[in-house]
N, C-alpha and C positions, 0 to 999 in steps of 0.2 A: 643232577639233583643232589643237593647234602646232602649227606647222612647223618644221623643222629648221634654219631661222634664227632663227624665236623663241625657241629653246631653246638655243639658241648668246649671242644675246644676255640672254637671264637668266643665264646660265651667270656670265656679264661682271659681269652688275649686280652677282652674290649674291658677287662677289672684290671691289667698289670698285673696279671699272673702268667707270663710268656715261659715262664723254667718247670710249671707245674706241669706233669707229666702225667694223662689218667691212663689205668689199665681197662681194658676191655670188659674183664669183669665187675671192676670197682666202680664203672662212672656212674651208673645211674645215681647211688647214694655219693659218692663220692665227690661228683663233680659240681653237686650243689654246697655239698661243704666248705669246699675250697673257692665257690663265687662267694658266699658269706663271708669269708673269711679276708678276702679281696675287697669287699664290701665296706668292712669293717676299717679296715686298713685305709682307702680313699676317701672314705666319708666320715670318720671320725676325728673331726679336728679339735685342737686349743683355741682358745682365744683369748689373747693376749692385750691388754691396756696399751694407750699410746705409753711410746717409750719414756714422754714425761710426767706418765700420770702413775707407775709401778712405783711401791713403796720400797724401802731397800729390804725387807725381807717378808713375803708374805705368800699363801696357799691358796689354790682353788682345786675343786674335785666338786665333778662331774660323774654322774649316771646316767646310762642314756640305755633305751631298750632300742634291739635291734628290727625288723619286718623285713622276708622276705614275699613280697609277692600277696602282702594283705596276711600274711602269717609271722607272728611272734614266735621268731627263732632264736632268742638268744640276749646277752645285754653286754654292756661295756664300761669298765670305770677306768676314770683316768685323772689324775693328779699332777696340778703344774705346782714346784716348788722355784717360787723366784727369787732371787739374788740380787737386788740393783737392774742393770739392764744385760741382765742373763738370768736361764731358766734349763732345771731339769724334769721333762715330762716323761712320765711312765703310764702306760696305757697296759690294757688288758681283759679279752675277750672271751667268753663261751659261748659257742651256738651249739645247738643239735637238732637234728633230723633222724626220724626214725630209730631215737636213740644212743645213735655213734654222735661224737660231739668232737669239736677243732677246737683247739686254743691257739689263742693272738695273742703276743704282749711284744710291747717296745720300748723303749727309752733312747728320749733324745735330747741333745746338748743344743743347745743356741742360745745367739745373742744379737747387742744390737749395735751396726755397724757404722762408730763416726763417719769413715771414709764416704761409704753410700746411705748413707742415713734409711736404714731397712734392716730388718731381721733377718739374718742368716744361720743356716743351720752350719753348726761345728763338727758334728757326728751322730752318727745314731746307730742301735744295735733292735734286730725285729728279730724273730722266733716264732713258728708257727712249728704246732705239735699238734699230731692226730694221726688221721689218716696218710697225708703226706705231709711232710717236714722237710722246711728251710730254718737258714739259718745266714743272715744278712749283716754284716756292720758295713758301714761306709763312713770319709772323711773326707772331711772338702776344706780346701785349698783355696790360696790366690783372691781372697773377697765374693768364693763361692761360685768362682768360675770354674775351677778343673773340681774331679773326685774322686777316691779309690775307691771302689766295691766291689766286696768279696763275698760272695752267694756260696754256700758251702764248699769254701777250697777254691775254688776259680775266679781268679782276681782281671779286671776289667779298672779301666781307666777313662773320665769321661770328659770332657772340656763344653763350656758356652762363650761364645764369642762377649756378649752384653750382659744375658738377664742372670744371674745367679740361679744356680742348682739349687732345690729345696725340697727335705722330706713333705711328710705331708702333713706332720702337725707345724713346722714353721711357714710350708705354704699356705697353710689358712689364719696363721698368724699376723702375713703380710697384709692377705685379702683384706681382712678384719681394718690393717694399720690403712689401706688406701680407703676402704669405705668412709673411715673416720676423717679422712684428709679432703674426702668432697669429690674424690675420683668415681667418673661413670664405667668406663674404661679402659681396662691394659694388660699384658699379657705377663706370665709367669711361670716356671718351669720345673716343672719334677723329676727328681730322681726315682728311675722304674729301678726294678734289681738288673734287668741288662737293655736298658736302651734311657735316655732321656725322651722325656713328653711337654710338646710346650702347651702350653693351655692359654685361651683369650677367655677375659671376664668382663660381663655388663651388669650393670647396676641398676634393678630393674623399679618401678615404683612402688611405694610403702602399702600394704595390704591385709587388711584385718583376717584372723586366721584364729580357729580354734586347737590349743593343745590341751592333749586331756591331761598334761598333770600342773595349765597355767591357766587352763578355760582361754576365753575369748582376748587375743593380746596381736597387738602391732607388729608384721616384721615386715622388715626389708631382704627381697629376693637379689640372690645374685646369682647370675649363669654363668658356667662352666662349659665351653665348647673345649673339644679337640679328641684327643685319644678316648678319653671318658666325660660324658656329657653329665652333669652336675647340678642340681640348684640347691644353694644356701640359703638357712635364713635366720635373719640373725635380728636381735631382737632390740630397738633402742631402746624399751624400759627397764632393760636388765645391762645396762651400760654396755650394750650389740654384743652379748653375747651369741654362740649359737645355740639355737631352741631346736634345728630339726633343718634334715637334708635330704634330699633325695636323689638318688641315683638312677639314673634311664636309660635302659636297658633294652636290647631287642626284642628279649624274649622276657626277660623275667626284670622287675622293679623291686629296688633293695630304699628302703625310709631307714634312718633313725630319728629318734624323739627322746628329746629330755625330759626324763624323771622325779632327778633332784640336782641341786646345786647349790655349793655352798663357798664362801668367800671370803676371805681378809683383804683381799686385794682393790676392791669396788668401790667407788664412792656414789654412787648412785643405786638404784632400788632392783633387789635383785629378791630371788626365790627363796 
């Protein structure tokens, strides 16, 4: 039978937190800190305009409250500054639980690639401070087929035969570029801190849905199989931005939802 640390640490694994290490005394509070914060991390994404629709210089920022589990733990803001067909995004997290609180923040470099006509990530640096602390930069190579990542001091090297490695705000970036292109189906790959995760994505039908800071509005769901099961949803009257995702979970369900959101980048009707 598990035990109530083994299931604490799968809990870990099944977020992309395989290096996070709970102590026997720490987990109870602890190891719900670090699923959030994992949380955070996989289901907080960018969303990026087709490559011919970015102006050559413009901003989006994004707030989004975080739920774990039908409780309001926490929120996220994040900021894409774009350049032509490159972008710098910085993300950044608070949750807390019974008062102890984690901070998230990252920033990532991408662009977008003549060769494979796709957005690829160039680098990224992530930081997680609280209870336990990493500290991650990674670089990717070769059209985003090899990687180097270095998780506090211990450097790993990672190769994909076909699909390009991608953090997780340039893999929702892509997501976003295939939905636009009319694609129901395909698969995509992420850089964990020590392992790659490939993930298959479907494109599910248009569905009216209440959010409480857009009321009643159209989105379109996309699933997420593989390491971390996922649905997106992303909103065509707000030029498919994302309004709100969910994470599924064995035990415990992580939502975020959009707040606010503001634009120079958009040509179409947004919040």
């Amino acid at each position: 039978m598990m035990t109530v640390m083994s299931r604490v640490k799968l809990m870990l694994m099944m977020t992309g937190c395989r290096n996070i290490r709970i102590s026997a005394t720490a987990y109870a509070v602890d190891s719900r800190m670090m699923i959030i914060v994992c949380l955070v991390s996989g289901l907080l994404q960018s969303n990026s305009a087709l490559a011919s629709d970015i102006p050559h210089s413009c901003q989006r920022s994004f707030n989004y409250a975080i739920y774990l589990s039908g409780l309001h733990t926490g929120k996220m803001n994040r900021t894409e500054n774009w350049q032509g067909k490159s972008a710098v995004i910085t993300s950044k997290s608070e949750a807390s639980i019974l008062g102890i609180g984690t901070q998230y923040q990252q920033r990532t470099e991408l662009s977008w690639s003549n060769n494979r006509n796709e957005w690829l990530t160039d680098s990224f640096h992530q930081q997680v401070t609280g209870f336990r602390s990493r500290d991650m930069q990674a670089t990717f190579y070769n059209n985003g087929l090899e990687s180097r990542v270095d998780v506090d001091g211990d450097i790993e090297n990672y190769t994909s035969s076909q699909i390009p490695l991608r953090d997780v705000d340039t893999l929702a970036i892509q997501i976003r570029e295939n939905l636009l292109a009319g694609r129901r189906q395909f698969a995509l790959i992420r850089q964990a801190s020590d392992a790659i995760e490939p993930y298959q994505f479907y494109v599910k039908d248009e569905l009216t849905a209440t959010i409480a800071s857009l009321g009643e509005i159209q989105l379109i769901p996309v699933e997420q199989t593989g390491a971390e099961e996922v649905t997106y949803y992303f909103a065509p009257s707000m030029n498919y931005q994302l309004v709100k995702a969910h994470y599924h979970g064995m035990i415990l369900q992580g939502v975020i939802e959009l707040e606010h959101y503001v634009s120079s980048c958009d040509t179409m009707t947004e919040s």
